[in-house]
Structure formats: structure tokens, C-alpha cells
C-alpha positions as MATLAB code, in Angstrom:
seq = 'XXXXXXXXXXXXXXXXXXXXXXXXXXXXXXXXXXXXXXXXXXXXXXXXXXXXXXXXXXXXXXXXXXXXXXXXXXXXXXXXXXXXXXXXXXXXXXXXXXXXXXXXXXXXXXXXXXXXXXXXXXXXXXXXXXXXXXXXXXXXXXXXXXXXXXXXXXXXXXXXXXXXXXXXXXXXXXXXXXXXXXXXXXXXXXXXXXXXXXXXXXXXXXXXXXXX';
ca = [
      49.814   78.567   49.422;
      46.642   79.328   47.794;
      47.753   79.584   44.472;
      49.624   75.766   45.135;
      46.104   74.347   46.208;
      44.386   75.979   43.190;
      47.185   74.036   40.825;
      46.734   70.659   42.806;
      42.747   71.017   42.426;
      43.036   71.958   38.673;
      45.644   69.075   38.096;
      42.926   66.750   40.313;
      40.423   67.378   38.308;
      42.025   67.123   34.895;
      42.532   63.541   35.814;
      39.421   62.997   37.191;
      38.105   63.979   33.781;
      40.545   61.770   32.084;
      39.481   58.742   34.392;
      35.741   59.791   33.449;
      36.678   60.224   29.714;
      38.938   56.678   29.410;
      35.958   54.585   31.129;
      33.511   56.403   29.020;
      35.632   55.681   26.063;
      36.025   51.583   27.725;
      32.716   51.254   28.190;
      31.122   52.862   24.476;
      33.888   50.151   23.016;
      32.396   47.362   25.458;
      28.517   48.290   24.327;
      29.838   48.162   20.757;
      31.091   44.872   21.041;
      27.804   43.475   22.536;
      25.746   45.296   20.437;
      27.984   43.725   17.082;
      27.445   40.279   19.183;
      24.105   40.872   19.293;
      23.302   41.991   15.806;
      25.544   39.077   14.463;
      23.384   36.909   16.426;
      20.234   38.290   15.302;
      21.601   37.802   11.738;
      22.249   34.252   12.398;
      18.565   34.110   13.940;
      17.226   35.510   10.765;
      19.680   33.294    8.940;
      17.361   30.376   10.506;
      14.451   31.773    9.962;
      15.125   31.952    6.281;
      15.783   28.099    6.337;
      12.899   27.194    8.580;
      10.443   28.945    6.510;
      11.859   27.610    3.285;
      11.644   23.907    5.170;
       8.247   25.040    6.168;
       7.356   25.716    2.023;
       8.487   22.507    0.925;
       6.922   20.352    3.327;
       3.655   22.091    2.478;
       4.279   21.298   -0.991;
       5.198   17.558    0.220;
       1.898   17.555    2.138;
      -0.401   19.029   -0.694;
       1.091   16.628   -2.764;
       0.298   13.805   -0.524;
      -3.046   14.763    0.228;
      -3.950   14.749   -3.576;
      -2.549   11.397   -3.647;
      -4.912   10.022   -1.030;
      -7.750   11.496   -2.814;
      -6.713    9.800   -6.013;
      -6.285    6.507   -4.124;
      -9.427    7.324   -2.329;
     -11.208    8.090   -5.752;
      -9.854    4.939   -7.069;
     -10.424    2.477   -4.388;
     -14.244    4.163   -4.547;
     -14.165    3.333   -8.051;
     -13.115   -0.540   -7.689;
     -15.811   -1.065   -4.301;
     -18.359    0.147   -6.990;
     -16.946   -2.114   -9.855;
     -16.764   -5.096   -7.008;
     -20.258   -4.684   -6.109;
     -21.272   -4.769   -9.809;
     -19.732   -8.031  -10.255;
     -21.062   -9.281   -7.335;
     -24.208   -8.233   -7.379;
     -26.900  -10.985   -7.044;
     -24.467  -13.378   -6.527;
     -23.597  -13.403   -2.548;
     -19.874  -14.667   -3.231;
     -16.608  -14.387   -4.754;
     -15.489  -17.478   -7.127;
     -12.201  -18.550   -5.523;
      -9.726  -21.417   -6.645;
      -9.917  -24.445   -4.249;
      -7.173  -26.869   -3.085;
      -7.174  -30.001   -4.497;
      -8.942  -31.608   -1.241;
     -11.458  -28.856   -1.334;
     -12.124  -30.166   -4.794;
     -12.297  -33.570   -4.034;
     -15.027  -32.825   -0.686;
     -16.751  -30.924   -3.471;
     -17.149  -33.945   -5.563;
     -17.729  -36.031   -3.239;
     -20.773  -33.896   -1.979;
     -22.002  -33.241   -5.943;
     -24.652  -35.680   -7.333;
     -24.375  -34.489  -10.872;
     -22.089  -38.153  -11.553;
     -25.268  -39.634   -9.842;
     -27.122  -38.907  -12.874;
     -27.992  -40.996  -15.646;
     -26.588  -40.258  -19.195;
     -29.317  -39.933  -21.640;
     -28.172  -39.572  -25.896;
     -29.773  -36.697  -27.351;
     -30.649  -35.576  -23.644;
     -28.503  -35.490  -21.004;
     -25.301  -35.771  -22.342;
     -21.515  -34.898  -21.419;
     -21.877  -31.134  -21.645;
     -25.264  -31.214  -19.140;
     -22.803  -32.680  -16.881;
     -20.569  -30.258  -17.383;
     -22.175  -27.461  -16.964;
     -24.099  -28.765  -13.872;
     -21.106  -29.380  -12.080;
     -19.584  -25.979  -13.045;
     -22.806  -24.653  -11.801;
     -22.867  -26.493   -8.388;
     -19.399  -25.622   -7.658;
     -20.355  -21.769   -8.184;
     -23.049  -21.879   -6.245;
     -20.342  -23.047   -3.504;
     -17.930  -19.927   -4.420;
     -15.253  -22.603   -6.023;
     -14.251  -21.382   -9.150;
     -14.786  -24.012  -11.927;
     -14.089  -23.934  -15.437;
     -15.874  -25.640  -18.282;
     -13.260  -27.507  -20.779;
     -14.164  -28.668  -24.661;
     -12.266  -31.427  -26.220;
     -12.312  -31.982  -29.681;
     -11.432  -34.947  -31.282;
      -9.936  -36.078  -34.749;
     -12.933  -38.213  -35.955;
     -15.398  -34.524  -35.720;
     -17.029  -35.552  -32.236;
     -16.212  -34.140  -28.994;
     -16.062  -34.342  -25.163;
     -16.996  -31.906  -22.367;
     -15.324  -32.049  -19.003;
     -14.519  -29.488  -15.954;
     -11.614  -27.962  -14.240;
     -10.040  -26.630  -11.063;
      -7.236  -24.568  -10.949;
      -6.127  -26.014   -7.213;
      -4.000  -23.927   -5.284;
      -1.572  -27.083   -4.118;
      -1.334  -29.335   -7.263;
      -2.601  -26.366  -10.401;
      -4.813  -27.353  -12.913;
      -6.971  -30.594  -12.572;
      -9.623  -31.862  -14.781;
     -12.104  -34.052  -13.998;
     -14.552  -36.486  -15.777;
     -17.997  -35.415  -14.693;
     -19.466  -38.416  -15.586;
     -17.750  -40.428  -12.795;
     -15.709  -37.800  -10.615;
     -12.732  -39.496  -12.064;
      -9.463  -37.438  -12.329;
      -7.984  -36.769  -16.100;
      -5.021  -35.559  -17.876;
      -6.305  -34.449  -21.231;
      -3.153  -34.554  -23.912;
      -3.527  -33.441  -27.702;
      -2.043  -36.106  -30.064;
      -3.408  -38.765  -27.154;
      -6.652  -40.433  -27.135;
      -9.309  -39.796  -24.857;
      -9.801  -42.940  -23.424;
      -5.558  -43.209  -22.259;
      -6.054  -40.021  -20.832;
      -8.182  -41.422  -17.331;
      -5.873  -41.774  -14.151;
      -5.558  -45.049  -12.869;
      -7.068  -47.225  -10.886;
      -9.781  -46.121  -13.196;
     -10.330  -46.853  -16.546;
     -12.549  -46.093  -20.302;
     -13.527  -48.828  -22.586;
     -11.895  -48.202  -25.671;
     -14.779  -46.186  -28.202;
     -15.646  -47.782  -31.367;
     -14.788  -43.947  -32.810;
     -11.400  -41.777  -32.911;
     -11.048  -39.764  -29.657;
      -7.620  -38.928  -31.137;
      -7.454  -35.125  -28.959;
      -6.676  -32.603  -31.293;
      -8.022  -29.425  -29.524;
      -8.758  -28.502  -25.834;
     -10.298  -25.128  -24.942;
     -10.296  -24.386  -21.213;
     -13.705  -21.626  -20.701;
     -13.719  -20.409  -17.083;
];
């Protein structure tokens, strides 16, 4: 009886030990897995890492790059503010194209046509350039034009580039509006209702020169 316990015990505890060695054996396989889980995912992790940092690198190139180009812009825009205030320097005002009313108000406020023509004096060019000097004085951008004609004389008369109707010239003289044509005499060349006497002397136009 003692000797069947003994068997039953020994037989008891081999399986025991079997039991103990199989869920040993389960569970060392079920670490394993994790464990291969968790590297792969730690290689996946370090996977995008790589990326991010390599994302990272070129957006700090990107930026560099960026920030030298705002210095260069910055450089440059300090170079034209210094440039501007050279050119306008004692001045007060930037010369600016009018529109063609703005031209005519201007006129119509100018007394240079007020004055009297005097030979050898005050001739066509004084009234030029008084009116081209009036209308900077009033920031309106004005140009001076020269006409030469076929008989050796000439004629002096302004300009405005307006920003509704382009270039106008004007007659000085009288504020009257022109349309200066080479081949075409002087004289045709005033817009109606307003008219020149016809000069004993060619004002055939052969050249215009347009000085702003």
C-alpha cells in the first residue's frame, strides 16, 4: 500500500513538473513575442525619428535660406529709402503724372499765360520753363518740349503725361491744348475752338524733343 502511494506521488509530481515546465515553456514563447512586438515597434519609432530629424535638417536649411533672403531684401529696400531720400532731398515732394483735369485746374490756377511776351526777353522758352517750374513746385510732373522747324527757328512748349487721356501738350502762351505733328505746321497744330495766325515764316515741324 505504501509502495502504491509512493508511485501515485512520484507519477503526481512528474506531471506537476510537466504542467510547470509547458507554462514555463508558454509563457518564455508569449514574452518573446511581445518583446519582438516591442523591438519591431521601437524600430519603427526610430524609423520616424530618422525622418523627423531629416525633415527637421531641411527645414533649417529652408529657414536659413529664408532668413538670408530677408536680409538681402532688407539690405536692399535700406539701400533704395537712402537713394529716395537723395532724390528727394530739398525738394518736399515726389513729381507725379496728373489726370488731364488735374492739368487743366493747374492751368487754370498758373499765371505764367498772364504774362506778357517780350522779343529778346521773355520769350516762348521763359514760358516754358516757368510753367514746368510752377507745376513742380505743385508735385505734377511736367515736361519741357522743343520744336524745331524747317525755316531754322523754333518753338518751346510743355507737356503732361495724364493718366486718363496720355500725353498732352500745351501752348504756354495761352493754356491752349496742341497736337504737335512733324511734316505739319505749327500753326494747324492748335485744337479748336482756338486758333494761330498764320506766321510770315516756315513753322513746317521737322523735329520735336520731349525733355522731362
Amino acid at each position: 500500500m505504501m509502495e502504491s502511494n509512493s508511485y501515485k506521488k512520484f507519477w503526481l509530481a512528474i506531471v506537476i513538473l510537466a504542467i510547470v515546465a509547458i507554462t514555463s515553456l508558454v509563457a518564455t514563447a508569449w514574452v518573446l513575442n511581445e518583446l519582438n512586438r516591442a523591438q519591431n515597434s521601437l524600430m519603427l519609432v526610430g524609423d520616424e525619428l530618422e525622418a523627423t530629424q531629416a525633415e527637421l535638417g531641411t527645414v533649417e536649411i529652408e529657414l536659413n535660406a529664408s532668413k538670408e533672403l530677408v536680409e538681402s531684401l532688407e539690405a536692399t529696400l535700406s539701400n533704395l529709402q537712402v537713394n529716395y531720400d537723395r532724390l528727394t532731398t530739398g525738394y518736399g515732394y515726389v513729381l507725379r503724372d496728373p489726370s488731364y483735369q488735374e492739368m487743366e485746374d493747374f492751368l487754370a490756377l498758373d499765371k505764367t499765360s498772364e504774362q506778357e511776351y517780350v522779343g529778346g526777353e521773355y520769350i516762348c522758352v521763359d514760358f516754358t520753363a516757368d510753367v514746368k517750374a510752377n507745376a513742380a513746385k505743385e508735385g505734377i510732373r511736367c515736361a519741357y518740349v522743343a520744336i524745331e522747324y524747317r525755316g531754322g527757328s523754333g518753338h518751346a512748349v510743355v507737356a503732361f503725361d495724364t493718366t486718363d487721356r496720355g500725353l498732352v501738350f500745351i501752348e504756354p502762351q495761352f493754356d491752349w491744348e496742341v497736337e504737335p505733328e512733324i511734316g505739319k505746321r505749327y500753326y494747324q497744330c492748335v485744337i479748336a475752338p482756338h486758333y494761330l495766325a498764320k506766321p510770315g515764316y516756315d513753322d513746317t515741324i521737322t523735329r520735336i524733343i520731349v525733355i522731362w
